[in-house]
Structures are given as structure tokens and as C-alpha cells.
C-alpha positions as CSV (number, residue, x, y, z in Angstrom):
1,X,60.9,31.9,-96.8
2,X,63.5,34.7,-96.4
3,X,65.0,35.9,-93.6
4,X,64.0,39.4,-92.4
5,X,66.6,42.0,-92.0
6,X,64.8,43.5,-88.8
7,X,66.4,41.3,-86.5
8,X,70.1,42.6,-84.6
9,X,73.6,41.6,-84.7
10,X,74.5,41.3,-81.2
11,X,77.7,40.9,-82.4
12,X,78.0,43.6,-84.7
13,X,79.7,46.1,-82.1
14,X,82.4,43.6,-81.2
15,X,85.9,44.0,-82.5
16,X,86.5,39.7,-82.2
17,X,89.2,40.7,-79.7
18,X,88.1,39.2,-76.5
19,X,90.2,41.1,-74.1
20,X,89.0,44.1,-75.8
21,X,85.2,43.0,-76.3
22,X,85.5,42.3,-72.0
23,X,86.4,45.8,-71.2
24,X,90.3,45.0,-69.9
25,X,92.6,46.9,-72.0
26,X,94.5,49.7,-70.6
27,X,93.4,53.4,-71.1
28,X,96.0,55.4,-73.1
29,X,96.5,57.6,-70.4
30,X,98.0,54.6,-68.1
31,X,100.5,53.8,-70.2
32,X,103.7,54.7,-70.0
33,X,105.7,57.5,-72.2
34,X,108.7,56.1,-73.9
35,X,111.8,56.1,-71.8
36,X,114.8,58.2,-73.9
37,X,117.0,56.0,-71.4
38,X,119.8,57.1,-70.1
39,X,121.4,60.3,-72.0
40,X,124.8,60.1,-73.5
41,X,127.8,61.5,-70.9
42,X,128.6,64.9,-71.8
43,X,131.9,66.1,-72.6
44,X,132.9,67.4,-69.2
45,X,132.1,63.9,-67.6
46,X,134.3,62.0,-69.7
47,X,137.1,64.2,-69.3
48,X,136.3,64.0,-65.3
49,X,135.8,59.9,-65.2
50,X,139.8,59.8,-66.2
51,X,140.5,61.7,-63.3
52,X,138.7,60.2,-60.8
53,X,139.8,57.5,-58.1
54,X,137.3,56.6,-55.4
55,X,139.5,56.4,-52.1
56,X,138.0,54.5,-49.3
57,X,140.2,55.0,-45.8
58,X,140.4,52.9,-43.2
59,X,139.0,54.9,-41.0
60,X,136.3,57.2,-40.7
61,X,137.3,60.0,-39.0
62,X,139.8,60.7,-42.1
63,X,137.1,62.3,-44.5
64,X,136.3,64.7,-42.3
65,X,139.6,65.8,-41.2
66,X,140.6,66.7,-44.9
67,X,137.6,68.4,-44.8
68,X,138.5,70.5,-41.5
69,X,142.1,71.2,-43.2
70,X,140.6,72.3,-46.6
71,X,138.6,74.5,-44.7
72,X,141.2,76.1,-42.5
73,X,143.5,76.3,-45.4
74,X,140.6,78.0,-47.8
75,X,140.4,75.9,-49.9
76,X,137.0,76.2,-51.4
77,X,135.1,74.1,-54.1
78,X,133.4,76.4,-56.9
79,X,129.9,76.9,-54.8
80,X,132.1,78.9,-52.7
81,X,131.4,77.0,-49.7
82,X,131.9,73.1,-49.5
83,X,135.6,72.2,-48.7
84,X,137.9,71.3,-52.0
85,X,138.9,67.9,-50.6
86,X,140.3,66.9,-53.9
87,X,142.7,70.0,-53.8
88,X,144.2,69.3,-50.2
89,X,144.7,65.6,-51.5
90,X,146.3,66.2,-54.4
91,X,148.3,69.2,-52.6
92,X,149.0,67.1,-49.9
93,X,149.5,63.1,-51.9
94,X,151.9,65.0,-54.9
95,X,155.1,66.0,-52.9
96,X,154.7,62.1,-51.5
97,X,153.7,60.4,-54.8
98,X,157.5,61.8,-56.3
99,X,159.3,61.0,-53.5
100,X,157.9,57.2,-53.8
101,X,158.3,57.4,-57.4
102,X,162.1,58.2,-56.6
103,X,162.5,55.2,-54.4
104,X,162.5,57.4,-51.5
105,X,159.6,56.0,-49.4
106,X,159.3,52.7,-48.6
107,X,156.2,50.5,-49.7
108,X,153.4,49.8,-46.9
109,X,153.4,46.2,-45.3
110,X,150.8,45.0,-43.4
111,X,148.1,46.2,-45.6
């Protein structure tokens, strides 16, 4: 007796994957896009990063009264309007910086 050919595969569709036979794979769309990560630093930032110091004071009214000063003195940042901090520090640290460097200021204590 041969078989007949009339019956159907209930099989047939499957892939043999069973998490994708069940229906739980993610649609394309979900998923994420590739991440570049992070870009490399540009010229202009590497330059910058040797010239930076973060300064924290010990007290908080400081920040703003550089700011005040650079204002009253117009000292502007490139936007034309924030106060260039940086320039009133370094105006304002360089005649002090020699003068240590000369041995004429003494060193903190206490600090």
C-alpha cells in the first residue's frame, strides 16, 4: 500500500526555530540602529583640554563675583554676552602667579 501525497505537512511552514515558529522575535523596526559611539575629539578640543583646570572655590559666592567683575570690566565671551570669566582669572591670577614664582608671596597654610 503507498502512502497518498494528499495529506499536509503541518510542519512544512515552520523554520525548526522554536522562538521563531512561536511568534517571539523582535520586529526589525524595534531594534536598534548601530551606535557610531562616541566621535573622535576634534582638533579645537584637544588643543582646549591642555588648557583647562577646573577650579573649585571654597566658597560659593566667588563664581559669581568674577562674573560681576568681568561684567563691569567688559569682558565679554565670544556670544557677546556671557561674562569671560577665564579672562578676568587669568588677568587677575598672572601678575600673582610671577610674583610667587619669584619667591615673593608666601605659600598658603591652613589649607
Amino acid at each position: 500500500m503507498v502512502k497518498s501525497d494528499k495529506r499536509r505537512d503541518p510542519f512544512k511552514s515552520k523554520s525548526g526555530e522554536p522562538v521563531e515558529d512561536l511568534g517571539l522575535t523582535r520586529p526589525a523596526a524595534l531594534d536598534r540602529l548601530p551606535s557610531k559611539g562616541r566621535r573622535p575629539p576634534r582638533p579645537a578640543e584637544k588643543r582646549r583640554r591642555a588648557r583647562f583646570v577646573g577650579v573649585t572655590f571654597s566658597n560659593e559666592i566667588i563664581p559669581d563675583r568674577l562674573r560681576a567683575l568681568a561684567l563691569e570690566w567688559d569682558l565679554l565671551a565670544a556670544d557677546g554676552q556671557s561674562p569671560a570669566v577665564s579672562a578676568l582669572v587669568e588677568a587677575l591670577l598672572l601678575p600673582q602667579l610671577e610674583a610667587a614664582e619669584r619667591g615673593e608671596i608666601e605659600r598658603p597654610t591652613g589649607i
